[in-house]
Residue frames relative to the residue before (quaternion, step in Angstrom):
aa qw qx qy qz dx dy dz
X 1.0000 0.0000 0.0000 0.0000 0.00 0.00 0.00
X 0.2144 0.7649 -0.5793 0.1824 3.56 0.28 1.07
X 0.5001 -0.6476 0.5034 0.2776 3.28 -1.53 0.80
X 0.3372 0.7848 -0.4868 0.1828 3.82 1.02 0.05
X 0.8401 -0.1329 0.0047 0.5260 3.63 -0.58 1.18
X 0.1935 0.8315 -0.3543 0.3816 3.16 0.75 0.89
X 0.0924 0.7676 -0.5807 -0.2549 3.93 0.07 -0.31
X 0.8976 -0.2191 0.1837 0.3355 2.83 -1.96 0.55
X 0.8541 0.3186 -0.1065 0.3970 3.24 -0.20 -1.47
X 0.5967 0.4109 -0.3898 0.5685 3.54 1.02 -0.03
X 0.5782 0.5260 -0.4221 0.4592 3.91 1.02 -0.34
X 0.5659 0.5014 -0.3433 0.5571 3.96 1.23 -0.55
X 0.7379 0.3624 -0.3614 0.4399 3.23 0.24 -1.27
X 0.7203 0.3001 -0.4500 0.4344 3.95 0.39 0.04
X 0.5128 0.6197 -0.4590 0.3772 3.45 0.63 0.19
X 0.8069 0.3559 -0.1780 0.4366 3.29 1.07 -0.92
X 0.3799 0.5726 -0.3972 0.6083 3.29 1.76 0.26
X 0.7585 0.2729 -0.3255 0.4943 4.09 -0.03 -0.79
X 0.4788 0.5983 -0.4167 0.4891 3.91 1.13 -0.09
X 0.7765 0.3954 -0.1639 0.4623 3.13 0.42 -1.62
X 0.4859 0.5263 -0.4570 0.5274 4.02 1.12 -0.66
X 0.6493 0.4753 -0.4305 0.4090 3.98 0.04 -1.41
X 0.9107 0.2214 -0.2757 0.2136 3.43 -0.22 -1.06
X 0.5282 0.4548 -0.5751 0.4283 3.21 1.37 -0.03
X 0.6577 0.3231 -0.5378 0.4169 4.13 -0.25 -0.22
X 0.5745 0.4083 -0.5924 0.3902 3.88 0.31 -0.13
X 0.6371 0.5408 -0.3749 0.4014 3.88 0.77 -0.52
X 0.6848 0.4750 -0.2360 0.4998 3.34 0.98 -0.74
X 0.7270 0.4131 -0.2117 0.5060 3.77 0.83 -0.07
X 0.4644 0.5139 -0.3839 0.6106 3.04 1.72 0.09
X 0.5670 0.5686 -0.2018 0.5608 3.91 1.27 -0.83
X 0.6926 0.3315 -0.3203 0.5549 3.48 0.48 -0.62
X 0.6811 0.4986 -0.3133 0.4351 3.45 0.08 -1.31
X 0.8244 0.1045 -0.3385 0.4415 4.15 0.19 -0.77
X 0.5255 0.4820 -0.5704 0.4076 3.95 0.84 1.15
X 0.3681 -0.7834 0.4552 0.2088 3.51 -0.20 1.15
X 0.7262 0.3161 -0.3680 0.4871 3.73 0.69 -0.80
X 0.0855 -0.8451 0.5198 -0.0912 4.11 0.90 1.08
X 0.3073 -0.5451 0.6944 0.3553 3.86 -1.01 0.39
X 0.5695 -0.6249 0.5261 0.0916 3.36 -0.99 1.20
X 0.7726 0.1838 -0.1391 0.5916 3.44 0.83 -1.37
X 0.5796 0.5130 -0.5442 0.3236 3.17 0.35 0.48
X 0.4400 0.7242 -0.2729 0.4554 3.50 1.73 -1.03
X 0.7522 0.5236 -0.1630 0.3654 3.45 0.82 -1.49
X 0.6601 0.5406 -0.2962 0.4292 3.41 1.48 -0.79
X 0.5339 0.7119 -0.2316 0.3930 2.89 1.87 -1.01
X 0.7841 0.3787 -0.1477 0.4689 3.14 0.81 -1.26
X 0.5269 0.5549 -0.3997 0.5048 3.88 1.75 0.05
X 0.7794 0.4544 -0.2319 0.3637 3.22 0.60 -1.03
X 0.4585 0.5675 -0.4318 0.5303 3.62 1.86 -0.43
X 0.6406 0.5114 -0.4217 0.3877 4.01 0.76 -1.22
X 0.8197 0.3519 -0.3594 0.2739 3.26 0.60 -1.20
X 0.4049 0.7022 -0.4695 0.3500 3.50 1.30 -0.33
X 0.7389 0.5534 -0.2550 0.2878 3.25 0.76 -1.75
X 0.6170 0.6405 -0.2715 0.3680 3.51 1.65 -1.29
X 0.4709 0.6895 -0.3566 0.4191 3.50 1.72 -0.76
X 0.5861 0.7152 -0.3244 0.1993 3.64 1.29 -1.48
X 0.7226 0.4412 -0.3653 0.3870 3.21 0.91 -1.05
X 0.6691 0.4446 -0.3741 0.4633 3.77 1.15 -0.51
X 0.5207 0.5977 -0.4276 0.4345 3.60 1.00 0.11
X 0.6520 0.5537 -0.2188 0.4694 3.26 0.52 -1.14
X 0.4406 0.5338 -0.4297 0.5799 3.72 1.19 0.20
X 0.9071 0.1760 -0.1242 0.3616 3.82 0.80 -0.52
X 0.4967 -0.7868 0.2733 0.2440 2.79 -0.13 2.01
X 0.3074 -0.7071 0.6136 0.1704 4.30 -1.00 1.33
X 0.6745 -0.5619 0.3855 0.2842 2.99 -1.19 1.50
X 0.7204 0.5312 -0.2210 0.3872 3.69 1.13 -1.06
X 0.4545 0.7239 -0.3621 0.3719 3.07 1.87 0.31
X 0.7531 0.5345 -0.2172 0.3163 2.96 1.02 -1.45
């Protein structure tokens, strides 16, 4: 997710897409986690696909969230 030749408005619109990705799996693992009988592997994908979102962060954070300003 780099901002490289990008314009503006497509640099927001992915910002708020890897924003919006984080909290819905942080919402959804909050859901799994307080339902004790939980599909396990499903839980797990949850909690891969939040990591890899998150690893994106450091190349996000190169583009500047509207919610910054």
């Amino acid at each position: 997710m780099g901002g490289i030749g990008l314009w503006p408005l497509a640099e927001e619109i992915q910002r708020f897409v890897h924003d919006q990705n984080i909290a819905l799996y942080r919402r959804l693992i909050t859901e799994s986690e307080l339902n004790p009988p939980r599909d396990e592997d499903q839980h797990k994908m949850l909690l891969t696909l939040r990591a890899e979102e998150l690893a994106t962060d450091m190349k996000v954070k190169d583009i500047k969230s509207p919610l910054d300003s």
